[in-house]
Gaussian input, Z-matrix of N, CA and C with variables (Angstrom, degrees):
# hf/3-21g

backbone

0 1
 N
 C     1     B1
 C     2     B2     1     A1
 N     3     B3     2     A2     1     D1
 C     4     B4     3     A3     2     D2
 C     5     B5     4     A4     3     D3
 N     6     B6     5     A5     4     D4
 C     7     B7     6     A6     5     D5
 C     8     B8     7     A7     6     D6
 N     9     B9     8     A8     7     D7
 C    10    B10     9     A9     8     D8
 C    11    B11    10    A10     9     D9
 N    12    B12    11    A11    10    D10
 C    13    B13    12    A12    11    D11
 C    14    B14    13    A13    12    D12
 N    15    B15    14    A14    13    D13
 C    16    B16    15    A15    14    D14
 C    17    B17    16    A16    15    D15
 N    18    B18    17    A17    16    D16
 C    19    B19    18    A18    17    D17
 C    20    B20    19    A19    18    D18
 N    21    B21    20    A20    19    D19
 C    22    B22    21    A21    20    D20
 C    23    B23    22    A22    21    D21
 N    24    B24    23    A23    22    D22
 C    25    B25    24    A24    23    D23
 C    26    B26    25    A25    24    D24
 N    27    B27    26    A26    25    D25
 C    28    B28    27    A27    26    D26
 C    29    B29    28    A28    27    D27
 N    30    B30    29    A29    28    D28
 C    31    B31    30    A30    29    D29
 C    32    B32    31    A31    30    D30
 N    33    B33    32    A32    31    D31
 C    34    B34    33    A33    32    D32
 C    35    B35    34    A34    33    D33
 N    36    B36    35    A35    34    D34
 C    37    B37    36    A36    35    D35
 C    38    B38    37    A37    36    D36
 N    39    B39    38    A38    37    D37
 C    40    B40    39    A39    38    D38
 C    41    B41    40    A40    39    D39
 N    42    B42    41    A41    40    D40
 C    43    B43    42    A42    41    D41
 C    44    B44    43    A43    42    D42
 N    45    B45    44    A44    43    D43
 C    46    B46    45    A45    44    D44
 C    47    B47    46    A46    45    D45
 N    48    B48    47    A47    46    D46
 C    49    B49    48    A48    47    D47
 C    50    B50    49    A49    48    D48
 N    51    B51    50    A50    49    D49
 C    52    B52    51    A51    50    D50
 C    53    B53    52    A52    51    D51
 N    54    B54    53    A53    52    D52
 C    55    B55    54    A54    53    D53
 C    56    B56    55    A55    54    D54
 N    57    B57    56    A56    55    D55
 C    58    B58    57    A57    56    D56
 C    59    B59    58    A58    57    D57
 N    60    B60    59    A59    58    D58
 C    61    B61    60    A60    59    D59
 C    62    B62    61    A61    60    D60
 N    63    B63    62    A62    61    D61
 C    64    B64    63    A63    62    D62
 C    65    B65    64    A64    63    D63
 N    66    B66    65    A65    64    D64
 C    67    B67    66    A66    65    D65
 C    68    B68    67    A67    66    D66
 N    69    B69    68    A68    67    D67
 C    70    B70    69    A69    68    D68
 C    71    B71    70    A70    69    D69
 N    72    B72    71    A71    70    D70
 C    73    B73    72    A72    71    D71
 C    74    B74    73    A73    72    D72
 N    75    B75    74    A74    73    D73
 C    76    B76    75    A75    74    D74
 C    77    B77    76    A76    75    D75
 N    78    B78    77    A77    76    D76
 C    79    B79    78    A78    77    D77
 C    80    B80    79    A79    78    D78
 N    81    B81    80    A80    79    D79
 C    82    B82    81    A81    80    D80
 C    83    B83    82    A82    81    D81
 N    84    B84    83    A83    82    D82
 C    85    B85    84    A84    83    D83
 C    86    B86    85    A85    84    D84
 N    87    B87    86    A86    85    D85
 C    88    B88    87    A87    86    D86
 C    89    B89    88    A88    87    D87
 N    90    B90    89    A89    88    D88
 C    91    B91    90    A90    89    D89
 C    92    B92    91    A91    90    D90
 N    93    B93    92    A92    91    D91
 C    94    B94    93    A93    92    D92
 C    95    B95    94    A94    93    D93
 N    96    B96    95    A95    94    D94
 C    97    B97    96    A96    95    D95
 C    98    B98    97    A97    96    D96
 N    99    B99    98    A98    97    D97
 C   100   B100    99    A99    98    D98
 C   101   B101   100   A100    99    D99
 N   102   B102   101   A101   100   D100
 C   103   B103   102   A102   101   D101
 C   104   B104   103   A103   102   D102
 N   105   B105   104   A104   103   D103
 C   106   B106   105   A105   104   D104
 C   107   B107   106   A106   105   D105
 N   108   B108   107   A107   106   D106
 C   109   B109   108   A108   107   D107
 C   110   B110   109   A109   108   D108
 N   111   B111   110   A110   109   D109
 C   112   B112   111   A111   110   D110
 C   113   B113   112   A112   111   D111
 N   114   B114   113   A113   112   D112
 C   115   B115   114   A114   113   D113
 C   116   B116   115   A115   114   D114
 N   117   B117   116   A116   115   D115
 C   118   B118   117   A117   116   D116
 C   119   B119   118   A118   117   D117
 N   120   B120   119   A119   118   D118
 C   121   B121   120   A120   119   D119
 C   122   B122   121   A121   120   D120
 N   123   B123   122   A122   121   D121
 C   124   B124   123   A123   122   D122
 C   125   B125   124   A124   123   D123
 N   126   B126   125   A125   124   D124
 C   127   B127   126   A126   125   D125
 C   128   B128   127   A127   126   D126
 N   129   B129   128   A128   127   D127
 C   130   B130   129   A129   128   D128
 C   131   B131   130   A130   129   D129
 N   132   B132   131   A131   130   D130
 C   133   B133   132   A132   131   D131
 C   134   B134   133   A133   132   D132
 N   135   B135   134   A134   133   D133
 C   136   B136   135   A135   134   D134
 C   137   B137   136   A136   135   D135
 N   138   B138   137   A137   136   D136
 C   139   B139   138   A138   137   D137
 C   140   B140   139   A139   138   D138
 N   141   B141   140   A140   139   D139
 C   142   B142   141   A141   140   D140
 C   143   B143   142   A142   141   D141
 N   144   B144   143   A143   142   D142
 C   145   B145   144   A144   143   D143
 C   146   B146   145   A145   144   D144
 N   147   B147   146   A146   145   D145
 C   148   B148   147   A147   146   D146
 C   149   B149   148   A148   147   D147
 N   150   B150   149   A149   148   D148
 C   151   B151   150   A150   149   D149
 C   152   B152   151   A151   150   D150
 N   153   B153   152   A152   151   D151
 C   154   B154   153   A153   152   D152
 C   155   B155   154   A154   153   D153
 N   156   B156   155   A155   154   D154
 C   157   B157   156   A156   155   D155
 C   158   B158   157   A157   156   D156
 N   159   B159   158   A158   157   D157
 C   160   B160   159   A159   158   D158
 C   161   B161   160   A160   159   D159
 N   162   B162   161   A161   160   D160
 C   163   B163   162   A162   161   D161
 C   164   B164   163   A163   162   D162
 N   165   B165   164   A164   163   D163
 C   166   B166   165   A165   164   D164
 C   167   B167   166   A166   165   D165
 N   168   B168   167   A167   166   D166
 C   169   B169   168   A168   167   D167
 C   170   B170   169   A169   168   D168
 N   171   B171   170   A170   169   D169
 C   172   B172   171   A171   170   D170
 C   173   B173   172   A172   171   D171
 N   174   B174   173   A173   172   D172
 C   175   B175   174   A174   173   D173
 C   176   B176   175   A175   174   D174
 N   177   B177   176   A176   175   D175
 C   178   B178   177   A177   176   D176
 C   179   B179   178   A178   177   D177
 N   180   B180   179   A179   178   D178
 C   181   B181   180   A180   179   D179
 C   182   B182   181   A181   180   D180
 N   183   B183   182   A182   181   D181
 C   184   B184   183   A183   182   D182
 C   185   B185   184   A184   183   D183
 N   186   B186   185   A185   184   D184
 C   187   B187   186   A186   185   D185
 C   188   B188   187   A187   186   D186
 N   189   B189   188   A188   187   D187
 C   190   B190   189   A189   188   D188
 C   191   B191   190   A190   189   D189
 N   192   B192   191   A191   190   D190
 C   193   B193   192   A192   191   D191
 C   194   B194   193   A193   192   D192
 N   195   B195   194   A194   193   D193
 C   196   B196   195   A195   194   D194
 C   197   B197   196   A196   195   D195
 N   198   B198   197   A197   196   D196
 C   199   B199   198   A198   197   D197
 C   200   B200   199   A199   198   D198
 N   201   B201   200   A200   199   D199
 C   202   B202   201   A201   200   D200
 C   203   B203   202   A202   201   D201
 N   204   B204   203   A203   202   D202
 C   205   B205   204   A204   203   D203
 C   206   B206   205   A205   204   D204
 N   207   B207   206   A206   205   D205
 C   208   B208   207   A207   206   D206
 C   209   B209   208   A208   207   D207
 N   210   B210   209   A209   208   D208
 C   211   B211   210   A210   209   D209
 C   212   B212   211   A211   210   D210
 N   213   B213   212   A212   211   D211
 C   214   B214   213   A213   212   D212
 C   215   B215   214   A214   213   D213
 N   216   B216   215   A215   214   D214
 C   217   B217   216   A216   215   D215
 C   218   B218   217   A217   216   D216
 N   219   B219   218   A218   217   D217
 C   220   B220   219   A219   218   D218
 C   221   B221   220   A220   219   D219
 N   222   B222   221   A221   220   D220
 C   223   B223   222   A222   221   D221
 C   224   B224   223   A223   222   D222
 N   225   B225   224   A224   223   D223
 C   226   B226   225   A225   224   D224
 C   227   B227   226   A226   225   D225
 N   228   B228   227   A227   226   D226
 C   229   B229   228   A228   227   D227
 C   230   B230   229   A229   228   D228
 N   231   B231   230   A230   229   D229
 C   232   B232   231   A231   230   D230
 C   233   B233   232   A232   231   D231
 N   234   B234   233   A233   232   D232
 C   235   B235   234   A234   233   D233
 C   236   B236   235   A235   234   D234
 N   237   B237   236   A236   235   D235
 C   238   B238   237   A237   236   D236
 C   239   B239   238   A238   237   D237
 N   240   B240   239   A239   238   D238
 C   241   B241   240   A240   239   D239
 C   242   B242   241   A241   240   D240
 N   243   B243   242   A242   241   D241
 C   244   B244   243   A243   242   D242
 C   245   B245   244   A244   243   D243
 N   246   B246   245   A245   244   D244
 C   247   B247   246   A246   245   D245
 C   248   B248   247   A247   246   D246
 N   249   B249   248   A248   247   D247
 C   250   B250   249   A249   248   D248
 C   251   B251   250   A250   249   D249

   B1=1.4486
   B2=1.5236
   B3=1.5870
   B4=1.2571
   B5=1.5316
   B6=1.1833
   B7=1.5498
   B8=1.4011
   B9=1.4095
   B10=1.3161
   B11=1.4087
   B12=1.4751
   B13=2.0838
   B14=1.7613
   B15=0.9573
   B16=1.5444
   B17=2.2907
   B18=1.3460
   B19=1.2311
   B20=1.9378
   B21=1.0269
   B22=1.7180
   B23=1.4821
   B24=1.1088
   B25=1.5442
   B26=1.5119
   B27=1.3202
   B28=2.1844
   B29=1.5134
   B30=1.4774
   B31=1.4637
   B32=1.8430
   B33=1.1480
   B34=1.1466
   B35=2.0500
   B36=1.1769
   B37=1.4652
   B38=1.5549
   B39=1.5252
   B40=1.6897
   B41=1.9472
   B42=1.4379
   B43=1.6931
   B44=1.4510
   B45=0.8460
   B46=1.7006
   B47=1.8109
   B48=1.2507
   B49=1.5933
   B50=1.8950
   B51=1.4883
   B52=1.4199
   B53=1.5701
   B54=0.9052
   B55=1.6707
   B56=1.5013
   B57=1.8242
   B58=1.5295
   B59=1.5946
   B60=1.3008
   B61=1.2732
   B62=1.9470
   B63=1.6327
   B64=0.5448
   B65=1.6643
   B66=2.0904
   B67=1.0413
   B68=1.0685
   B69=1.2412
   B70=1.6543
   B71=1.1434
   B72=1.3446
   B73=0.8632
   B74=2.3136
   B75=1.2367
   B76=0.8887
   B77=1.8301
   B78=1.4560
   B79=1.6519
   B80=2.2149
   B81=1.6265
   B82=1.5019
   B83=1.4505
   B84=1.8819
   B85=1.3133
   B86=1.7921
   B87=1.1669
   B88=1.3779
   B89=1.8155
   B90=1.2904
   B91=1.4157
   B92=1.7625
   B93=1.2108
   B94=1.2748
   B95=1.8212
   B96=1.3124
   B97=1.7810
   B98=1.5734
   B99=1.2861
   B100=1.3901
   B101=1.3306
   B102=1.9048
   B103=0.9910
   B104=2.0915
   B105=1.0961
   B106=1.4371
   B107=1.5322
   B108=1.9417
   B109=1.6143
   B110=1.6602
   B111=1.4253
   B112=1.7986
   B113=1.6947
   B114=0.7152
   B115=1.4760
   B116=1.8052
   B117=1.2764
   B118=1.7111
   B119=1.2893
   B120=1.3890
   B121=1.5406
   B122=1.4840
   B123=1.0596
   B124=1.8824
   B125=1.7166
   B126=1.4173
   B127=0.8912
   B128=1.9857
   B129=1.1253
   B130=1.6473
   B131=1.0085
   B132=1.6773
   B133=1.0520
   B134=1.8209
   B135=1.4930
   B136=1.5534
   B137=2.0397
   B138=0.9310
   B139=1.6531
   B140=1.2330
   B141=1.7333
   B142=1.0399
   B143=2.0042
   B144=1.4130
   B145=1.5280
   B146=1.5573
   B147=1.4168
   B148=1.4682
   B149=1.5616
   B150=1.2623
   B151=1.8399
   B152=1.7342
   B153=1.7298
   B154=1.5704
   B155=1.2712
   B156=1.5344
   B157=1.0326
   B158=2.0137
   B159=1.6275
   B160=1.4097
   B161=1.3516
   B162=0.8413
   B163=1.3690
   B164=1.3974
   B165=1.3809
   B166=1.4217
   B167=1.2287
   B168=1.6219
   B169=1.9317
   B170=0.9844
   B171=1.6355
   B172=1.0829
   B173=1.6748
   B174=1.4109
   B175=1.7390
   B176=1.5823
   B177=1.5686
   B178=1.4874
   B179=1.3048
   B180=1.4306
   B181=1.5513
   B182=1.6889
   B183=1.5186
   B184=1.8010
   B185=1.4279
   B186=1.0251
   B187=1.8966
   B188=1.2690
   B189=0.8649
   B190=1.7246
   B191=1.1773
   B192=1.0256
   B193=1.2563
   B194=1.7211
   B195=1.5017
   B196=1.3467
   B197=1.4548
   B198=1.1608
   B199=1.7167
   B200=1.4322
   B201=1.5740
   B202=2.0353
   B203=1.3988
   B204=1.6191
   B205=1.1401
   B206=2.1767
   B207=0.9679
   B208=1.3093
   B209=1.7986
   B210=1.2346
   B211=1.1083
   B212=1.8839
   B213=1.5631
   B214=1.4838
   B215=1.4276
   B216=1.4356
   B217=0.9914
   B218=1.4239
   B219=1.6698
   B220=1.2322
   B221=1.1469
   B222=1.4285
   B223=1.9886
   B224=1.4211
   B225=1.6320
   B226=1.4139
   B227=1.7153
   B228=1.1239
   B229=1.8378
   B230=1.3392
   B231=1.3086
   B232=1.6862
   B233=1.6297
   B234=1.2340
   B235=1.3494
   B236=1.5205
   B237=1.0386
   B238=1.4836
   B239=1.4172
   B240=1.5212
   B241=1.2781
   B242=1.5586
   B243=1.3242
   B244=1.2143
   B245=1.6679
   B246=1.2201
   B247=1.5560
   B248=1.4434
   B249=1.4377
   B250=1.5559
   B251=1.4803
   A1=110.26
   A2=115.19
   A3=95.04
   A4=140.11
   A5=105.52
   A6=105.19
   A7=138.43
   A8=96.46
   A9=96.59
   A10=124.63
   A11=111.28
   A12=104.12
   A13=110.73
   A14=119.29
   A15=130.63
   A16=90.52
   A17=96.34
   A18=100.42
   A19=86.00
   A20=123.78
   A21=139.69
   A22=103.72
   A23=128.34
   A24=140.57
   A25=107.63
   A26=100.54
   A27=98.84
   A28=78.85
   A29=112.29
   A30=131.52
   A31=108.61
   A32=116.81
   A33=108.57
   A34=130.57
   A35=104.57
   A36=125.93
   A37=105.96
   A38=125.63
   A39=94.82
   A40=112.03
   A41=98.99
   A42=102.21
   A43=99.82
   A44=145.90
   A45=158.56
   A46=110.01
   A47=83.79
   A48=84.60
   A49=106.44
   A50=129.87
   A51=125.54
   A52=102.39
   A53=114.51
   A54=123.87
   A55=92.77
   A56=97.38
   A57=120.55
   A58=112.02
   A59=105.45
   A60=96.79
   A61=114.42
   A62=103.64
   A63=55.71
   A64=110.03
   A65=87.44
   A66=115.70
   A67=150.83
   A68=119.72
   A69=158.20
   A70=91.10
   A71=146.39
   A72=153.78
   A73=101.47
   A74=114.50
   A75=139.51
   A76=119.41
   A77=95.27
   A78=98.30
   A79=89.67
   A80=105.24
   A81=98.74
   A82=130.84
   A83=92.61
   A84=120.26
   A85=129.80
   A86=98.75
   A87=108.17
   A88=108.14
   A89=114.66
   A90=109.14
   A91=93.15
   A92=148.97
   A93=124.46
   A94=106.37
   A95=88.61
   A96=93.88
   A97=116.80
   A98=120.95
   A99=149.64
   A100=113.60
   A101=98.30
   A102=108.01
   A103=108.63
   A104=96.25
   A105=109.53
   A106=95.45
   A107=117.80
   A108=130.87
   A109=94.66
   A110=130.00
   A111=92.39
   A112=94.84
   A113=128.83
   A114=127.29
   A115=101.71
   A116=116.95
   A117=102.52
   A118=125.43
   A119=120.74
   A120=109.59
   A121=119.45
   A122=108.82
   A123=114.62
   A124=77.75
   A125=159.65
   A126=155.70
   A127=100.03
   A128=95.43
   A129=89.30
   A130=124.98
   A131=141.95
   A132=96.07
   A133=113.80
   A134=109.02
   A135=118.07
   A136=78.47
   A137=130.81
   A138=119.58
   A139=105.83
   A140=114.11
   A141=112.91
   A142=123.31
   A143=93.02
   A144=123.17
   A145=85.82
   A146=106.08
   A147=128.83
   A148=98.35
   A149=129.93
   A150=131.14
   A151=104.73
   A152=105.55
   A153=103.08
   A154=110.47
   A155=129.98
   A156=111.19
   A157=125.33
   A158=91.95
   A159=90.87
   A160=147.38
   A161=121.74
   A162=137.14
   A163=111.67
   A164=134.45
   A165=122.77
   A166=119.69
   A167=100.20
   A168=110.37
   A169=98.64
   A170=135.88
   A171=146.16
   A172=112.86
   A173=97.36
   A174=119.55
   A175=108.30
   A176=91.92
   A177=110.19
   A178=125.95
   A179=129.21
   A180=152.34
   A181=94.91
   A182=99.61
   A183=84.01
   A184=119.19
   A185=125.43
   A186=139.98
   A187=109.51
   A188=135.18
   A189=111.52
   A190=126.32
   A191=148.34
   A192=154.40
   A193=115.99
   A194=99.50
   A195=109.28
   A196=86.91
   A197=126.42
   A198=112.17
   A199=111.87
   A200=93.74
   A201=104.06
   A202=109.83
   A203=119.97
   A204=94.54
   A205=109.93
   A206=130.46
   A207=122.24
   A208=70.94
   A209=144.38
   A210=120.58
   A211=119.88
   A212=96.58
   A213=94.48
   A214=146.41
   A215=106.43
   A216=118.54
   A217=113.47
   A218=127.30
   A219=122.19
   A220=106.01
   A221=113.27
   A222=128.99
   A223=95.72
   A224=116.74
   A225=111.42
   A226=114.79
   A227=116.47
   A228=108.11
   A229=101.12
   A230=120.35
   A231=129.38
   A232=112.48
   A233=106.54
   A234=106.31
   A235=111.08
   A236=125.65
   A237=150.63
   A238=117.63
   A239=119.87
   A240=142.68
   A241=113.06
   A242=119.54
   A243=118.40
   A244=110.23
   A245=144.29
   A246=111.53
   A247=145.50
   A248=95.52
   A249=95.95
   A250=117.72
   D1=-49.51
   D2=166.86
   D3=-77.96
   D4=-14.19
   D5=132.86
   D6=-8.59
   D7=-91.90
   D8=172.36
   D9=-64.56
   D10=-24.97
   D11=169.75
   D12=-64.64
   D13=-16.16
   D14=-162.05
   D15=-83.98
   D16=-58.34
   D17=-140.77
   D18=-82.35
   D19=-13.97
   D20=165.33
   D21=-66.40
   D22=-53.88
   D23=-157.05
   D24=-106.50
   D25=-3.16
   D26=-163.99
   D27=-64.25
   D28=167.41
   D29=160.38
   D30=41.43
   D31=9.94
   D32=161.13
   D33=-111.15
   D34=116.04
   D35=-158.46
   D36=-76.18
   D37=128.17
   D38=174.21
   D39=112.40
   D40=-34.02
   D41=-170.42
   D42=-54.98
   D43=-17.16
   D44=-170.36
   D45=-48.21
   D46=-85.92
   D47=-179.65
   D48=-51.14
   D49=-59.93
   D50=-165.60
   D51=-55.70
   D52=-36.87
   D53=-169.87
   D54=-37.84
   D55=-69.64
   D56=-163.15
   D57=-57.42
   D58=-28.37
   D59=-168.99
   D60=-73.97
   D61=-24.54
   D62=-160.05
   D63=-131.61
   D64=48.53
   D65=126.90
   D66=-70.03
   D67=13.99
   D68=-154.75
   D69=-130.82
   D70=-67.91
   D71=-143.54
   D72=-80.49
   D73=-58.07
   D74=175.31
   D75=-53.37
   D76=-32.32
   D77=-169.52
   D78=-99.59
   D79=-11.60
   D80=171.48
   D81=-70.83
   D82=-27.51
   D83=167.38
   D84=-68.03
   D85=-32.88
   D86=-171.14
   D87=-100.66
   D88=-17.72
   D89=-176.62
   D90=-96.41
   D91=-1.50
   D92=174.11
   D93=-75.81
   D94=-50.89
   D95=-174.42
   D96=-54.15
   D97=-27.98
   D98=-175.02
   D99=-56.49
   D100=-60.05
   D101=-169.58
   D102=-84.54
   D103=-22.57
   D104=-171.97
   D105=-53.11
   D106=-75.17
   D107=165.76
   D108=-21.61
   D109=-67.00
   D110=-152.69
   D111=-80.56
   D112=-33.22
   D113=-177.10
   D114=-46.87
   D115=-77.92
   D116=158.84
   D117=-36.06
   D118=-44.54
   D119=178.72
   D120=-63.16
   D121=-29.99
   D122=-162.07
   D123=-92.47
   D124=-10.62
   D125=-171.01
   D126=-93.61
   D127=-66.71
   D128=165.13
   D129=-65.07
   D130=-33.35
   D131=-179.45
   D132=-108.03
   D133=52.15
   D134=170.62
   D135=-103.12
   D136=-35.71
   D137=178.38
   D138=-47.52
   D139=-61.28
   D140=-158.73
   D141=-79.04
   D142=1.45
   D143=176.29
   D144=-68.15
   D145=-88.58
   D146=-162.31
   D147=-36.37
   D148=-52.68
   D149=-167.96
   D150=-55.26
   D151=-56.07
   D152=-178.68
   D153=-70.49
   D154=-18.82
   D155=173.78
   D156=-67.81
   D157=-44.57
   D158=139.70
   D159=-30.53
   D160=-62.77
   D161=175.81
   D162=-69.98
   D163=-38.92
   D164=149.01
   D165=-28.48
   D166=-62.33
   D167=-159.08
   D168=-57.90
   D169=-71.31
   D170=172.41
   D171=-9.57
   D172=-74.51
   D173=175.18
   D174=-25.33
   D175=-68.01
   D176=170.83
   D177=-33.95
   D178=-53.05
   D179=-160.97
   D180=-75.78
   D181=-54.95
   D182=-175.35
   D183=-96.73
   D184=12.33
   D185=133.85
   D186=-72.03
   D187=-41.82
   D188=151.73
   D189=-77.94
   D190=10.81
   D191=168.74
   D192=-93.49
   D193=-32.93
   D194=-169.04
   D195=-90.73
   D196=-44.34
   D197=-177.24
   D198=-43.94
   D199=-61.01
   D200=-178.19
   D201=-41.98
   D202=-42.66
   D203=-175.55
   D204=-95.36
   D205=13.82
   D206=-169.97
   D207=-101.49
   D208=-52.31
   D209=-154.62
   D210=-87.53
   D211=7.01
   D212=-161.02
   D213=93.12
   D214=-8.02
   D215=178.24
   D216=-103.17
   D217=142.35
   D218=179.31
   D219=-64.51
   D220=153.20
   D221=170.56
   D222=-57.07
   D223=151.45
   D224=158.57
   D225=-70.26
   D226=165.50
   D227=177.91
   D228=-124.47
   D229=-11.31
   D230=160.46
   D231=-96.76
   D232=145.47
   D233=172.45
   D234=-109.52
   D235=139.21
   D236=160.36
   D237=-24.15
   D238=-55.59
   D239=-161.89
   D240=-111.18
   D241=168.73
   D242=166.92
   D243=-74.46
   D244=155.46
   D245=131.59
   D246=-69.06
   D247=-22.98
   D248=167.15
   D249=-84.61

């Protein structure tokens, strides 16, 4: 491989700046999409935070409900807490 960069570049003065550019050019290309993926990812999975958290509470509500009633006691119909 370096071979071939040697025998591409022998006697040529100057490749410096085009090289860079357009490695410049290349790293402008590849960090939008990059950055876009984690930006969606950290976006899904605060969704998928929010759903199980759901699904706990929920969970929660009718395990207490089923206690109140296996033990006799009425369900509360107020809650204690905020939900948010």
């Amino acid at each position: 491989m370096r071979k071939i960069w040697r025998l591409i570049l022998k006697g040529e003065l100057g490749q410096a700046l085009p090289i860079t550019l357009a490695l410049l050019v290349i790293g402008g290309l590849t960090i939008v999409p990059s950055l876009n993926l984690t930006f969606s990812s950290v976006k899904n999975s605060r969704m998928l935070e929010e759903g199980i958290k759901g699904t706990y509470a929920a969970e929660a509500g009718v395990e207490d409900a089923l206690w109140s009633l296996a033990n006799g006691v009425s369900p509360s119909s107020q809650l204690s807490d905020n939900i948010n």
